[in-house]
C-alpha positions as protocol buffer text, in pm:
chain_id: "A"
residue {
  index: 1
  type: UNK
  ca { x: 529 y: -1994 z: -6178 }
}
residue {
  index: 2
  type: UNK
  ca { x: 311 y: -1660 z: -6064 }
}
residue {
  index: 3
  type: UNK
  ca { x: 46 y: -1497 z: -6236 }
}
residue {
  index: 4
  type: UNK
  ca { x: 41 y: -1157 z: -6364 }
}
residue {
  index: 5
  type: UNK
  ca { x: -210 y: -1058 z: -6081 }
}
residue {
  index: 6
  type: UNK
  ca { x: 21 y: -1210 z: -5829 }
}
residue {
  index: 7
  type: UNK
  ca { x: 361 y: -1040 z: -5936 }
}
residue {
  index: 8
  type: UNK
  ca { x: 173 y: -673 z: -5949 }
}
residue {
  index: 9
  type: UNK
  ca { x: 30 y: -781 z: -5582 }
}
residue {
  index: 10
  type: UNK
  ca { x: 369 y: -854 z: -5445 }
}
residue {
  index: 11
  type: UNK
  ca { x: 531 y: -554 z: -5664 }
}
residue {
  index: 12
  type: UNK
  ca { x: 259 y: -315 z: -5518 }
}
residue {
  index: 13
  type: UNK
  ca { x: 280 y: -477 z: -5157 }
}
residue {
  index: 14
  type: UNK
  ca { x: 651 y: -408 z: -5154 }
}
residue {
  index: 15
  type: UNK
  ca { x: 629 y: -66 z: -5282 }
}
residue {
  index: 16
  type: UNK
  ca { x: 344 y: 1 z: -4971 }
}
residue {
  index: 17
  type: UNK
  ca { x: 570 y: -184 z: -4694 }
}
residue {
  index: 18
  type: UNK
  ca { x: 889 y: 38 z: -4770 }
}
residue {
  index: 19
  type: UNK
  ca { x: 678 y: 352 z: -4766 }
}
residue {
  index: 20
  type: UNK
  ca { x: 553 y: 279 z: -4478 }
}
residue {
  index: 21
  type: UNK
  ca { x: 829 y: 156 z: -4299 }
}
residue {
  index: 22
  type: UNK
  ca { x: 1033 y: 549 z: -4399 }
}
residue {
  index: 23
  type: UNK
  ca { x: 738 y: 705 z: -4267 }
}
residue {
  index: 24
  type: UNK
  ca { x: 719 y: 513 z: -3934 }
}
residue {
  index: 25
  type: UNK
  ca { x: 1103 y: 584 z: -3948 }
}
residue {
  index: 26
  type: UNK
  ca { x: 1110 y: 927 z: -4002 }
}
residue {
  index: 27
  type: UNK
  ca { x: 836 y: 981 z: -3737 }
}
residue {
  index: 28
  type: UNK
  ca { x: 1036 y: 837 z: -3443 }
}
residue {
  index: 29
  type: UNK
  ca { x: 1379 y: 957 z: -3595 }
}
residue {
  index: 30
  type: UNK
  ca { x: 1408 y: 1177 z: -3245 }
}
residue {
  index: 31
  type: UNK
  ca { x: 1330 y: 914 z: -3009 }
}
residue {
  index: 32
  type: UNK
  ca { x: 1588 y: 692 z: -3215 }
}
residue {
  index: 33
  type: UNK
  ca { x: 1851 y: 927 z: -3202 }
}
residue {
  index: 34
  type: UNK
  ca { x: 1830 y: 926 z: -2795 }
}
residue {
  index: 35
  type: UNK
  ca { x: 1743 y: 594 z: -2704 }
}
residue {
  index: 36
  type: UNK
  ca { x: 1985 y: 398 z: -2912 }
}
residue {
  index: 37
  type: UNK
  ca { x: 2281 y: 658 z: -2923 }
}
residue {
  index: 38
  type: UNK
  ca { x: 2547 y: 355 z: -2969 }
}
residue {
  index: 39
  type: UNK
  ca { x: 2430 y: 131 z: -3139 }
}
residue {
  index: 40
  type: UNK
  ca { x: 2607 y: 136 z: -3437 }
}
residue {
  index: 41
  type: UNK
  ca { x: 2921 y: 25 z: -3240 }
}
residue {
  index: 42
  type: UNK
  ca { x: 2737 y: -293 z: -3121 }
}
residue {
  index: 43
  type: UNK
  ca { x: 2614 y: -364 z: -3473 }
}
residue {
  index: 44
  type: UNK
  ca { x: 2951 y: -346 z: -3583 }
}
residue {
  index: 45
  type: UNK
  ca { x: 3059 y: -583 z: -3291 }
}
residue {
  index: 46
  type: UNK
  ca { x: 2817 y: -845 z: -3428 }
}
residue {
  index: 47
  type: UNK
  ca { x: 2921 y: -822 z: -3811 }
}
residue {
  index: 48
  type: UNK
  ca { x: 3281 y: -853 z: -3689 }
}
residue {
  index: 49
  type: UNK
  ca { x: 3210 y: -1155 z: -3471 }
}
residue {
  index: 50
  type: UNK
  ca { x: 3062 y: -1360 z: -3748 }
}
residue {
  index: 51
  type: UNK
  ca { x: 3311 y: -1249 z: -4031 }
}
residue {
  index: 52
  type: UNK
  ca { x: 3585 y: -1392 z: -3753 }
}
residue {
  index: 53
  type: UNK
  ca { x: 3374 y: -1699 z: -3702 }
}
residue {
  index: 54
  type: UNK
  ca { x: 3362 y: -1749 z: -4075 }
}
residue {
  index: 55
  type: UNK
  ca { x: 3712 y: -1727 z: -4139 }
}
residue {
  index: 56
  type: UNK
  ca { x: 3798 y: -2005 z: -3789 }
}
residue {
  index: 57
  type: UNK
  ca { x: 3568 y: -2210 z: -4007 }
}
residue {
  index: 58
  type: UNK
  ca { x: 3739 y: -2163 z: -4315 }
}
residue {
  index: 59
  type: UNK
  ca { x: 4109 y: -2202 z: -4169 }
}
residue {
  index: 60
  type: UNK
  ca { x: 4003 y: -2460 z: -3914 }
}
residue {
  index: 61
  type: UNK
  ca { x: 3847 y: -2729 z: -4164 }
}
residue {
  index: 62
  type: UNK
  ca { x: 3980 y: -3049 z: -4158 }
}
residue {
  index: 63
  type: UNK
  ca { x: 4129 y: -3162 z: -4515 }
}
């Protein structure tokens, strides 16, 4: 299905990407940690909302 060139490009590509992305993280940590003070609540909101919409779907399907 791949080659062994393409599997150690994709292996090394996703090695570089999430070593980059922690870096660019860990640089802007401070302006993270005062511009979206909250956040976590709304991110919760959203997980709830769609667990609650899964389970109307599951108890509201016609048999």
């Amino acid at each position: 299905m791949f080659s062994t060139g393409q599997l150690i490009f994709a292996g090394c590509f996703v090695i570089a990407f999430i070593a980059l992305m922690i870096y660019s993280y860990r640089k802007d940590i401070k302006l993270h940690r005062k511009y979206y003070k909250g956040s976590l609540f709304i991110l919760i909101g959203f997980i709830v909302f769609i667990f609650l919409l899964f389970v109307l779907k599951v108890y509201l399907k016609p048999e």
